[in-house]
C-alpha positions in Angstrom: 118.2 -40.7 166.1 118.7 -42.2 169.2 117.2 -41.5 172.8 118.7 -40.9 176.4 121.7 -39.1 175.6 123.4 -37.3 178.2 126.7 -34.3 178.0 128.3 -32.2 180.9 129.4 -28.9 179.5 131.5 -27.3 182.5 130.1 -27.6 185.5 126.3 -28.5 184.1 125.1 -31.3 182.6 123.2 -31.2 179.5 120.8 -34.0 178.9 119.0 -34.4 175.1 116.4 -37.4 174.7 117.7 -37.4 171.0 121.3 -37.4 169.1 122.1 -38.0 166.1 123.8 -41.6 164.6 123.9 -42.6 161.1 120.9 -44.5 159.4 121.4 -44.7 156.1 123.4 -43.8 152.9 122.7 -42.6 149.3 124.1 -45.1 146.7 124.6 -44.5 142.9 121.5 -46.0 141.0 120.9 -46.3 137.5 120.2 -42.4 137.2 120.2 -41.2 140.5 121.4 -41.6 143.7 119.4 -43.5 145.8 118.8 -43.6 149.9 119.3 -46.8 151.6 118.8 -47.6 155.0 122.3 -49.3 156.8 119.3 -51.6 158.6 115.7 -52.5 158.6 115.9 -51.5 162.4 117.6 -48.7 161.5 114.4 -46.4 160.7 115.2 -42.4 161.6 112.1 -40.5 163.7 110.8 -38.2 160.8 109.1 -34.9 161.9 106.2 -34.7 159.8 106.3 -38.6 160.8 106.7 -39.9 157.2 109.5 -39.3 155.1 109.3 -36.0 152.9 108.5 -36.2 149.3 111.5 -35.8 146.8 109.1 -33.7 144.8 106.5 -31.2 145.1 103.1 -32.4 145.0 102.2 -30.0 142.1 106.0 -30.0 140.6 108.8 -27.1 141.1 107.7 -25.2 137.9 103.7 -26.0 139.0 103.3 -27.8 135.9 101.7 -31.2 137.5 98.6 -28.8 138.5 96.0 -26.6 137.0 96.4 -23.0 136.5 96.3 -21.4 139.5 92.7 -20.6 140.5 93.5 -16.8 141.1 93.6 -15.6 137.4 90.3 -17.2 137.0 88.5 -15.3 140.1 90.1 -12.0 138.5 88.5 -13.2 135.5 85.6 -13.6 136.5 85.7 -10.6 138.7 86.5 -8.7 135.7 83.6 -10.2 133.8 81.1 -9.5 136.3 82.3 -5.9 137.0 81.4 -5.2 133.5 77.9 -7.0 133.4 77.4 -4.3 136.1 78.8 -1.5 134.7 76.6 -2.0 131.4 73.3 -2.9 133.5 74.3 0.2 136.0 74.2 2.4 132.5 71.7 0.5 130.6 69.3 1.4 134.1 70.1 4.8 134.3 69.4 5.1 130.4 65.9 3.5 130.7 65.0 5.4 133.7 66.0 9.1 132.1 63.8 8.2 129.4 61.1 7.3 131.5 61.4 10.6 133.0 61.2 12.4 130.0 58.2 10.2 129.3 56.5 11.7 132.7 57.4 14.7 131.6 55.8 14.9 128.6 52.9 12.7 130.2 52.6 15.4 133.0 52.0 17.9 130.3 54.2 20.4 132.5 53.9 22.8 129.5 50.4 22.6 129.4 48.5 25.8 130.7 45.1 25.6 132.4 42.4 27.7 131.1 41.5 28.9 134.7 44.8 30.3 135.3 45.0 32.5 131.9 43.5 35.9 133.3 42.3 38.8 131.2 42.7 37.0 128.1 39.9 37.8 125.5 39.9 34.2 123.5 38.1 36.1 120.6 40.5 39.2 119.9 43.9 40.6 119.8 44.4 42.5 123.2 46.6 44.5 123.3 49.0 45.9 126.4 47.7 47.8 129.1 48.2 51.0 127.4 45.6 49.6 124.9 46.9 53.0 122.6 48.5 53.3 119.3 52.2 54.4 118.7 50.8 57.4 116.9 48.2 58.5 119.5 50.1 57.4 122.9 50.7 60.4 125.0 52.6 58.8 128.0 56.5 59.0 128.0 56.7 54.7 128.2 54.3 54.1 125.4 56.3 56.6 123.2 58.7 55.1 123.9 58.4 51.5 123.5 55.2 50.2 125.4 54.5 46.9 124.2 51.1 47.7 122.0 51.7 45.5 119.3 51.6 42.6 122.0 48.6 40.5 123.6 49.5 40.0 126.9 47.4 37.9 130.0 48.2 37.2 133.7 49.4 34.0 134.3 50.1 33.0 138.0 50.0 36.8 138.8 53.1 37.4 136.5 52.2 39.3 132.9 52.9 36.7 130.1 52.9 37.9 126.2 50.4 35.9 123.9 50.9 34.6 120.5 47.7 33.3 118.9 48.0 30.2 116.5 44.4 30.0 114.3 43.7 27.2 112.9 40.8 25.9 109.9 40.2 22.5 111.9 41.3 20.8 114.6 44.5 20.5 115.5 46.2 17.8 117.3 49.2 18.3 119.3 51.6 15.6 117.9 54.0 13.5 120.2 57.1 15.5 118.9 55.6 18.6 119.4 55.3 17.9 122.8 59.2 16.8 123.3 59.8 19.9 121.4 57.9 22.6 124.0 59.4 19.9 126.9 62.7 21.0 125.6 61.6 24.9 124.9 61.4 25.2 128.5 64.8 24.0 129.3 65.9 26.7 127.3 67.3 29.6 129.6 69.8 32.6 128.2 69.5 36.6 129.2 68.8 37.2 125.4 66.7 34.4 124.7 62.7 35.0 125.5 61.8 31.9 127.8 58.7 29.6 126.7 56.6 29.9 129.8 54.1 27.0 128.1 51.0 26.7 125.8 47.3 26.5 125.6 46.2 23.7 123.8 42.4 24.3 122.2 40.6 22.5 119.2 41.1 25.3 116.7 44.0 27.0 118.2 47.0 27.2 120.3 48.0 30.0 122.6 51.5 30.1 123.1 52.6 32.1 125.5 56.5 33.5 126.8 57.9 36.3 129.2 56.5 39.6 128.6 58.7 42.3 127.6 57.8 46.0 128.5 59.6 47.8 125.9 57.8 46.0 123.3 59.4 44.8 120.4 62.1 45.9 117.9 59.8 46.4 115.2 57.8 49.3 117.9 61.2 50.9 118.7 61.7 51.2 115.3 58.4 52.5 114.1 58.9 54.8 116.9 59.8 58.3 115.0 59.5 59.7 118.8 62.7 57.4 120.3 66.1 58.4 119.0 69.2 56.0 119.1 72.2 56.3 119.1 74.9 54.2 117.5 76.0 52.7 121.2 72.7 52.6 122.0 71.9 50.1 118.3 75.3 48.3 119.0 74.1 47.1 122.4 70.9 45.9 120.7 72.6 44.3 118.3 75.5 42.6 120.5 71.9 41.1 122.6 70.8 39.9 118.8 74.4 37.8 118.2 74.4 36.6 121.9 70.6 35.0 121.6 71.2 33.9 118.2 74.7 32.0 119.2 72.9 30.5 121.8 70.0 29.3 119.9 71.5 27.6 117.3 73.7 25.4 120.0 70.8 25.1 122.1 67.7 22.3 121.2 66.3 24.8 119.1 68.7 24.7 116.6 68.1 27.6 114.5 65.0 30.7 114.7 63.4 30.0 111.2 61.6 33.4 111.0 63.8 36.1 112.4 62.6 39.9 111.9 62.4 42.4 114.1 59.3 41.7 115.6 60.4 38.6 116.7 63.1 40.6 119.1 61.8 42.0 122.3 63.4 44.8 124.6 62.3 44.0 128.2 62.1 47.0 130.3 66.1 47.6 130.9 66.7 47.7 127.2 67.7 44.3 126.8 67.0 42.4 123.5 65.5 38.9 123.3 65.2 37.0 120.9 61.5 35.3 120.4 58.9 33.2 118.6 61.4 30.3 117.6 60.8 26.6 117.2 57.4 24.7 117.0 57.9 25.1 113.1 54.8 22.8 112.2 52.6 24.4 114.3 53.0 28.2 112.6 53.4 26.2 109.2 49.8 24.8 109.9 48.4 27.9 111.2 46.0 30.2 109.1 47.9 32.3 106.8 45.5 34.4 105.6 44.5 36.0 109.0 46.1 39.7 109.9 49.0 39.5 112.3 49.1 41.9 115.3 51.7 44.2 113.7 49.9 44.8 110.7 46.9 45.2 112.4 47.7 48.0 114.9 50.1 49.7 112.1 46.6 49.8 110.1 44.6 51.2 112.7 47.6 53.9 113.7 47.7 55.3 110.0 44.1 55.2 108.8 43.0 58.6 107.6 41.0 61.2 110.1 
């Protein structure tokens, strides 16, 4: 390129510092052609102000550089996303089972003494009605008042009480304390909930909803109360519903079903009861009368 050039187009003149001339030539090598300058004066005005490479500086196929640094930041990306993916789960692991470690530290099923009212810790009391099936005169004992049943007030709510007796003392192992954790979680219209226990040296109080119809086993005895087949199939329909539900539930299965372990509560709805803590009744005295068999005595002894 050259400088000063000057053109008149029409009736205006166009002036360009620059034109163009000839500098140099490409002449056959021994492979390839190569550029040769017509002069040593003759050197063109580059624009980058040296002449351009012939080649890329990492080749045309990129094979005179490294991979490209890309794929390794997604690899690492990738690598570290999943460091905190596990950590994210591995924390929320630790800290549900440190919860269920307060939990069971906290005792939440643990009932205090003080707040167990008009609970004789010597005898079997039974419901307010404190009457027999046989002798009862009022219209809801005859028909299914809870006598068989030693109840308390706990937090101004009646509760039902089942007494555990023991020869010695009894410890409350870790497992049994997950297991009444878990007891409490359980929730169903035809399951009696676990309201908590009363831990003692030589027994254990373990105490559930109260029902006020009492429990199958009273209906039953009950030659006063007639039912009908609807009437038995709705009872029975509550049976299968609580029973389903407790054997997909932590429970797992009843282990002593009868009919005194199923409670009507006062609009004739059956629940199923005294399930779970299996060691505890398997350690408890045997020998001792229940509160069925107690009552039934008393309401058929000779006058």
């Amino acid at each position: 390129m050259k400088k000063d050039f000057s053109l008149q187009f029409g009736d205006h003149n166009f002036t360009c510092d620059y034109y163009m001339v000839p500098v140099g030539q490409f002449q056959q090598g021994d492979k390839l052609p190569e550029y040769k300058l017509n002069s040593p004066s003759s050197q063109p005005l580059w624009v980058s102000g040296h002449k351009p490479d012939d080649e890329p500086s990492c080749g045309f196929k990129n094979e005179l550089c490294g991979k490209d640094d890309s794929q390794g930041s997604i690899i690492v990306a990738g690598v570290l996303g999943l460091v905190l993916f596990c950590s994210s789960v591995l924390t929320l692991s630790i800290y549900r089972k440190w919860k269920i470690e307060q939990e069971i530290e906290g005792l939440l099923w643990k009932v205090d003494p003080a707040e167990l009212l008009g609970y004789n810790g010597n005898e079997i009391i039974p419901s307010p009605s404190k009457t027999s099936l046989v002798s009862a005169t009022s219209l809801e004992s005859r028909c299914g008042g809870q006598v068989f049943a030693a109840t308390s007030q706990y937090r101004g709510v009646v509760v039902r009480i089942k007494e555990l007796k023991f020869s010695k003392k009894k410890d409350v192992t870790r497992d049994t304390m997950k297991e009444m954790r878990r007891l409490r979680e359980i929730r169903h219209d035809n399951i009696n909930s676990f309201v908590g226990a009363l831990v003692e040296p030589m027994r254990i109080l373990i105490i559930t909803d109260y029902c006020a119809k009492g429990s199958l086993y009273d209906i039953v005895e009950n030659e006063d109360l007639k039912l009908d087949k609807m009437f038995i199939a709705s009872l029975v329909n509550d049976l299968i519903k609580g029973m389903l539900y407790l054997h997909l539930s932590a429970a797992i299965c009843h282990g002593n079903l009868k009919s005194s372990n199923c409670v009507v509560t006062s609009r004739w709805v059956l629940q199923v009861t005294d399930f779970g803590l299996h060691e505890l009744r398997q350690c408890a005295e045997t020998g001792s009368i229940g509160e069925h068999q107690y009552y039934h005595s008393k309401s058929v002894q000779p006058r």
